[in-house]
Residue, then its C-alpha position, 0 to 999 in steps of 0.5 A: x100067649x106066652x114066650x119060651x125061653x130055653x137056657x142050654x147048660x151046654x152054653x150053646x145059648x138061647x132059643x125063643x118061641x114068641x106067641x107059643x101054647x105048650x104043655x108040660x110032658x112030665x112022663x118024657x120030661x118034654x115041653x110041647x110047644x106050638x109057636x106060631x103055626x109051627x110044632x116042636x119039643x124040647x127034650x132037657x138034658x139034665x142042666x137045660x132050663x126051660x121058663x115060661x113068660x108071659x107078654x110082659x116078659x115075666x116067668x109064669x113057669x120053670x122046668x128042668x130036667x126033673x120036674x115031674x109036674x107042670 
C-alpha cells in the first residue's frame, strides 16, 4: 500500500491518499488512483507534482506534468 501525495503549484496545498494502489496514465499524464474503496484521478497541470510514498513515508515515485513513463 502506498500514500499519495499531490503538491499543487498553484499554492492550493496538499491532498493525500492513504492506503492507495495507482497506475501512471502517461498518454493523459494522469495518476489513477484508488485509495480506500474510492476511485480518482488526478489531472497535472504543468507546475503540480505528484510522489508516491511508501509506509514508511519514503517517495518510491514522482510525476509531473511531463513524464511520459512510470
Amino acid at each position: 500500500m502506498y500514500t499519495i501525495k499531490v503538491t499543487f503549484g498553484n499554492g492550493q496545498g496538499e491532498v493525500g491518499y492513504p492506503s492507495a494502489h495507482w497506475g501512471w496514465n502517461r498518454n493523459a499524464q494522469r495518476l489513477d488512483i484508488v485509495s480506500e474503496g474510492i476511485s480518482d484521478a488526478i489531472h497535472l497541470a504543468p507546475s503540480d507534482t505528484v510522489s508516491v510514498l511508501n509506509a514508511a513515508g519514503q517517495p518510491v515515485a514522482t510525476y509531473t506534468h511531463l513524464d511520459k513513463s512510470p
